[in-house]
Structures are given as structure tokens and as C-alpha cells.
C-alpha positions in Angstrom: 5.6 -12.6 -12.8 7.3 -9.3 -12.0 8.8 -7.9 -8.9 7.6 -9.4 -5.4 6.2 -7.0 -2.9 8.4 -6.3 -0.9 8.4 -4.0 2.6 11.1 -1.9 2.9 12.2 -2.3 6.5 14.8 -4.9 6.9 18.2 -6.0 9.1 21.1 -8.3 8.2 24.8 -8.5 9.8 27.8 -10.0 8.6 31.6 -10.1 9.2 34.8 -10.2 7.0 38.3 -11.7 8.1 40.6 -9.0 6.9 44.1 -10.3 8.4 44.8 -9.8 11.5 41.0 -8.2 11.3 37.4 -8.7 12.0 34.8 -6.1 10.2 31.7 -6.3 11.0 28.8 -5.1 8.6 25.5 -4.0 10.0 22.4 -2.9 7.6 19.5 -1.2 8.7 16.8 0.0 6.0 13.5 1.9 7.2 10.9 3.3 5.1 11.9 6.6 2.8 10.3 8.4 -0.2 13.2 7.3 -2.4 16.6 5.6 -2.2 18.5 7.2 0.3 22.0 5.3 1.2 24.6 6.5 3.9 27.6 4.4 5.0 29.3 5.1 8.6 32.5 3.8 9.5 33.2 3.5 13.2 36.9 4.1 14.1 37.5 3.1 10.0 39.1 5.1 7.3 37.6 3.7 4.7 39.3 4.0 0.7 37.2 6.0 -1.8 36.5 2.6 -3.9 35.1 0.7 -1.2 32.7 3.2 -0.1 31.8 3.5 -4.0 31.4 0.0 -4.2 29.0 -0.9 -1.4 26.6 2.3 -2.7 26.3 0.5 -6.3 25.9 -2.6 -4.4 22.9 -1.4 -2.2 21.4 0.5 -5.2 21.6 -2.4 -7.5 19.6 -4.2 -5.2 17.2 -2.1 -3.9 14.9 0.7 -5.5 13.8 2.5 -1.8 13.9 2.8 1.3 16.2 4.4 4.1 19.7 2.2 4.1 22.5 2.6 6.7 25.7 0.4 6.6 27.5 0.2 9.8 31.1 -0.8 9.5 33.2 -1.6 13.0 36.1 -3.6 13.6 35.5 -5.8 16.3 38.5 -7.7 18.5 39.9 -11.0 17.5 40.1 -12.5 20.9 36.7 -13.6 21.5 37.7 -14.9 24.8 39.8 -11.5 26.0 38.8 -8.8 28.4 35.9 -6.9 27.6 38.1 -4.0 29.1 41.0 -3.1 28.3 42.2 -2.8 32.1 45.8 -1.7 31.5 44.6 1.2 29.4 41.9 1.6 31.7 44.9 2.1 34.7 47.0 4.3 32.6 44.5 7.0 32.2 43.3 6.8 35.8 46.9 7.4 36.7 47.6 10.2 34.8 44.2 12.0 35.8 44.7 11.3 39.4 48.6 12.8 38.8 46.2 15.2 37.7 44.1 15.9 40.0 47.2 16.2 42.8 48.8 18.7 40.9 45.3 20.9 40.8 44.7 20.3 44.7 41.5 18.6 44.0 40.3 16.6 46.4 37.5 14.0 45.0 39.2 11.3 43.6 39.2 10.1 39.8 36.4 8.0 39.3 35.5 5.5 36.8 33.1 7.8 34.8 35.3 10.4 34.6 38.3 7.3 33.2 35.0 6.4 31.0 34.6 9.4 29.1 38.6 9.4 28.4 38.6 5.8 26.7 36.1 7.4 24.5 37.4 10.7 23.5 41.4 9.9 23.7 41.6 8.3 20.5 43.5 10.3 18.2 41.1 9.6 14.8 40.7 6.3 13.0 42.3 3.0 14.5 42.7 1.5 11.1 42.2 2.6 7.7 40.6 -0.8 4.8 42.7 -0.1 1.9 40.7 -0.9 -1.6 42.3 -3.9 -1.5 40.3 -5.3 1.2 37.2 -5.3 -0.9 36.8 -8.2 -2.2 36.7 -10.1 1.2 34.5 -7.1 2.5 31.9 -7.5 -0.5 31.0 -11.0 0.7 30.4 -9.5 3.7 28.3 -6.3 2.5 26.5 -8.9 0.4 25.5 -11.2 3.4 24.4 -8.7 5.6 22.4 -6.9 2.1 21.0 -10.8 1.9 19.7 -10.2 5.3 18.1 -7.0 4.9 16.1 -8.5 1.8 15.2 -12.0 3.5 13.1 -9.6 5.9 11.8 -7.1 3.6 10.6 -10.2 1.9 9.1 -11.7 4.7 7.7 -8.5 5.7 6.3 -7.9 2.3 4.8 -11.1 2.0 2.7 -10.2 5.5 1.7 -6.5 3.7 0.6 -8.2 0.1 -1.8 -10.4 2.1 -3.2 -7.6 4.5 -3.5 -5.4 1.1 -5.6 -7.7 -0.8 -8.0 -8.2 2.0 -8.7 -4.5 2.5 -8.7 -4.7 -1.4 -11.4 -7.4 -2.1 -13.2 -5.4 1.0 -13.1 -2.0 -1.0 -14.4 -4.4 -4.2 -17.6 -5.9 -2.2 -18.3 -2.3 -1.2 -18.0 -1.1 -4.5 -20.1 -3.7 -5.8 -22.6 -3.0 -2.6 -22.7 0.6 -3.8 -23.4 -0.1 -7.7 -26.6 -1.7 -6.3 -27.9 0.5 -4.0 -27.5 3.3 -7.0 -29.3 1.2 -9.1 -32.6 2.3 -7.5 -31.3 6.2 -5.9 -32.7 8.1 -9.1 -35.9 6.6 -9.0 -36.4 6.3 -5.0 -35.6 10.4 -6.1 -37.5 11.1 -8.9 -40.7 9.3 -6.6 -40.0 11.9 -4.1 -39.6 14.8 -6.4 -43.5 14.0 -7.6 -44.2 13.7 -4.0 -43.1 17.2 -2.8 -44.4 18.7 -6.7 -48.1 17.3 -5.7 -48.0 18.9 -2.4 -46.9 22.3 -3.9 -49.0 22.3 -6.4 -52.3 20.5 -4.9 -54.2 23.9 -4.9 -53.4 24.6 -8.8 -53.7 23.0 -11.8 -51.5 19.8 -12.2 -48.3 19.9 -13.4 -47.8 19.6 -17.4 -46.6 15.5 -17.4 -43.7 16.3 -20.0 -42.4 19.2 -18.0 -42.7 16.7 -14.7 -40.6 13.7 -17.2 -37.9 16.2 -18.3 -37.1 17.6 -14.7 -37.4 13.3 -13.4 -34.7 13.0 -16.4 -32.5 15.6 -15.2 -32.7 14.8 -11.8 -31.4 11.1 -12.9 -28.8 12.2 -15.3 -27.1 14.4 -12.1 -27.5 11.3 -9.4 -26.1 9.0 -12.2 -22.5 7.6 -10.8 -22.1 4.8 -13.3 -18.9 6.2 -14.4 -17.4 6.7 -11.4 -17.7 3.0 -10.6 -16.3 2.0 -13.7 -13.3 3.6 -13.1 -13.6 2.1 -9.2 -13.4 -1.3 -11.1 -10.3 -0.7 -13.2 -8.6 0.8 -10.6 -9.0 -2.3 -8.3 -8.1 -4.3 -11.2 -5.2 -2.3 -11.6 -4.3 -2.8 -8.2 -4.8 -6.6 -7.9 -2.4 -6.9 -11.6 0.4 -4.6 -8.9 0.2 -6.8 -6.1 0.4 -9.6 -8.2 4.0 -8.5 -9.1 3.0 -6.8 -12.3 5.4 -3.6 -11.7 8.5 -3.1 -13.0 10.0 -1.6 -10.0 8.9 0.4 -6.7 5.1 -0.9 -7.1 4.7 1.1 -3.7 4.7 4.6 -5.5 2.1 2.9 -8.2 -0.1 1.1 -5.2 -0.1 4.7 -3.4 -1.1 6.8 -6.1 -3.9 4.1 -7.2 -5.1 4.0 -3.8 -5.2 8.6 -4.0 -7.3 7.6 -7.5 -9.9 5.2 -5.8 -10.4 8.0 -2.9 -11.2 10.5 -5.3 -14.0 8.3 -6.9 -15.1 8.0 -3.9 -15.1 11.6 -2.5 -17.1 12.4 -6.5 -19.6 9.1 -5.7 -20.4 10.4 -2.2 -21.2 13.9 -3.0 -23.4 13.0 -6.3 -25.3 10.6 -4.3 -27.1 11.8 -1.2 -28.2 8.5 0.2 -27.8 7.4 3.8 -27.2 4.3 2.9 -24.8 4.7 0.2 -23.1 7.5 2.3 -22.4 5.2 5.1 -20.8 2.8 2.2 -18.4 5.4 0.7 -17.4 6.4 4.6 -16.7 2.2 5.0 -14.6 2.6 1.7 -12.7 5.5 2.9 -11.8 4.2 6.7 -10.8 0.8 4.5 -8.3 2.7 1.5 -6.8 4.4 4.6 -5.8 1.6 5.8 -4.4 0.1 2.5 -2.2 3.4 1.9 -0.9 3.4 5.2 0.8 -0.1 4.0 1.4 0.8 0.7 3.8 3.3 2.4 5.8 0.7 4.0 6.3 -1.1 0.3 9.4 -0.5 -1.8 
């Protein structure tokens, strides 16, 4: 068994004791092309190696997807003000000192205090020295657990809509290789047809001539290839979803899935039946559907 499917939106949070400290580690991962990693620090310095060593530890865990790690320190009394009122009085004071000086006359008020506590800090509170890292890894590994306990759970929900639309595009496919069965002679029937009427006031058509164009005819409606390579390709696809990928399956499950629609545009346009037409359209409203969740697999 290889890799599980696994979706590549995910969240997980976690915190670190530092000290005096409390970090707190947020991970969000949405879908993206490749492996795209960023790290912000809120109101952190944070050393060189740390930053270095959360990047290898997201990218030895995951092959894609759109990864942010949050890092804020949060305030060790739990049970304090959610203000920080004296602060919060200081600046009011001096703006309002302010605001005498400059003959103003509306007052100071709490927006305007607001937008101070948020711009008055001078950079960084605190800066995590590389020697913080190994409490922080625990931390950066807890919230990373997070993000793939949901990715999995997500993936699991994904796998099991893919192989329905998958054994759906199989019946079609299987729906289609009998309706084809009988096109080139349904065709050849109505070549004769239209040949009699055109030539019912001349002599009859020479029979050879009549079997050579019926064999032509039956050569260009013949599809058989085409569905072949339908049925490797879903088999192909079942072996992916069955974890048979070494890594990113999603790339391998999206390109299969452009493979099967071109089949399927090829089919269509050999065979001009009604019935089989409306079959291929079926397909192609169901593969839609499967690439649009392949997209959403790492």
C-alpha cells in the first residue's frame, strides 16, 4: 500500500511554554499547484534556524498544498485583563494633552486611543533565540499533526466521492462499447439505403464496389482502440486511488483524468450516434466532476 489520498486543506494549533512565554502555533494549508510554505511571525523576531527548521519540517511532511505558520505570543495570565487599561489611559492622556495644545475641540476618543495601541509599538516585543527550538518543534509538530489529521479526513471523503464518479465513467464506458458494437452496421444498412434510392433509375451498383465502401465506412466508425485505452486508464486510476503513487497522486489523478477526456472528445467525434453522443456528454459532465476533486488532492 502506498501513500493515502489525502486533501490538501487542513488546520491544526498548538502552543509552546518558552519561559516566562506562551507561543502559539497556527497552520493553515489550502490547495496550491506545488509546495508553497510562508512562516509569519506576529510581534516575533524569529532566529534564522528556527525559521529553517519549521520549512524542513513542513516540507518533510507534506508534498503540496498552500502552508502558512502563524507564530504569536499570547499572555500568561489567562485570568488578566483583556485590556491593558493602564496603557490604554496613558495614551488617552497624552493625545488629549494633545489635542489642548492644538485647540481642538472634539475630545480623544476610544478609536482614535485604538489605532495607537496598534501602531505605537516600536518593532518586535520579543525575539525566540535558536535555542528555543526544541520546545517550539513540539509545538510546530502538534499543530503540523493537526493539519494532516484533516487533510486525512478530508481525503478519505474525496477517495470515496472519486471512485463513485470513477465506476460511473466505467459503466459508461462499458455502455458505450456496446452501443458501438452495432453503429457500423446500423451504418453500413443505411449507406445501402440512400445508394438504392440514388441509384434506382440506373443499373445496380457493382456488389464488390458496394462491400469495399461498407468496409471503409466500418474501419472509420471503428472506436475499439479508443476504449481500450478508456479501460487502462480507469484501471490506472483505480491502482492511484488505491495508494499506488509514490507521492502527489493528485498531479497523476489530474493528468489521467485530461487522458480519459481526450478519448472521449476522439470517441464522440468518430461516432455520430445519438445515443452514444448523449453517453460521451454523461462521461464528460461525470470526469469534470472527478478533476474538480482531484484538484483538491495533494
Amino acid at each position: 500500500m502506498g501513500n493515502l489520498i489525502l486533501s490538501m486543506t487542513g488546520f491544526g494549533r498548538a502552543s509552546a511554554a518558552l519561559g516566562q512565554r506562551t507561543v502559539s502555533v497556527e497552520v493553515r494549508s489550502l490547495n496550491h499547484r506545488g509546495l508553497d510554505v510562508k512562516v509569519r511571525a506576529h510581534e516575533l523576531r524569529l532566529a534564522p534556524e528556527i525559521e529553517n527548521a519549521m520549512l524542513a519540517m513542513v516540507r518533510a511532511r507534506f508534498a503540496r498544498g498552500s502552508i502558512v505558520i502563524g507564530l504569536s505570543e499570547e499572555s500568561m495570565d489567562g485570568a488578566g485583563e483583556l485590556v491593558d487599561s493602564a496603557r490604554v489611559r496613558k495614551i488617552h492622556a497624552v493625545l488629549e494633552d494633545l489635542r489642548t495644545a492644538l485647540g481642538l475641540a472634539e475630545p480623544v476618543g476610544l478609536a482614535t486611543v485604538g489605532a495607537f495601541l496598534t501602531t505605537s509599538r516600536s518593532g518586535p516585543i520579543s525575539e525566540l533565540p535558536a535555542a528555543c527550538w526544541p520546545e517550539l518543534s513540539a509545538a510546530v509538530s502538534a499543530a503540523l499533526d493537526g493539519v494532516s489529521a484533516m487533510r486525512t479526513v478530508e481525503g478519505a471523503a474525496i477517495l470515496r466521492d472519486i471512485e463513485r464518479r470513477a465506476a460511473n465513467l466505467r459503466a459508461l464506458v462499458d455502455h458505450i462499447s456496446d452501443l458501438v458494437a452495432a453503429v457500423p452496421a446500423r451504418a453500413a444498412h443505411r449507406l445501402e439505403e440512400r445508394l438504392a434510392a440514388l441509384v434506382s433509375t440506373t443499373p445496380a451498383l457493382d456488389p464488390s464496389r458496394l462491400a469495399q465502401e461498407v468496409a471503409v465506412l466500418a474501419e472509420r466508425l471503428d472506436v475499439s482502440e479508443e476504449i481500450v485505452r478508456l479501460r487502462a486508464h480507469l484501471d490506472h486510476l483505480a491502482r492511484l486511488l488505491a495508494g499506488n503513487a509514490p507521492d502527489a497522486p493528485g498531479r497523476r489523478i489530474d493528468f489521467l483524468a485530461q487522458e480519459i477526456g481526450r478519448e472521449l472528445n476522439t470517441l464522440g467525434g468518430k461516432i455520430q450516434d445519438v445515443d452514444v453522443s448523449v453517453l460521451v456528454i454523461d462521461g464528460k459532465a461525470e470526469l469534470e466532476k472527478l478533476r474538480e476533486q482531484a484538484q483538491n488532492i495533494e
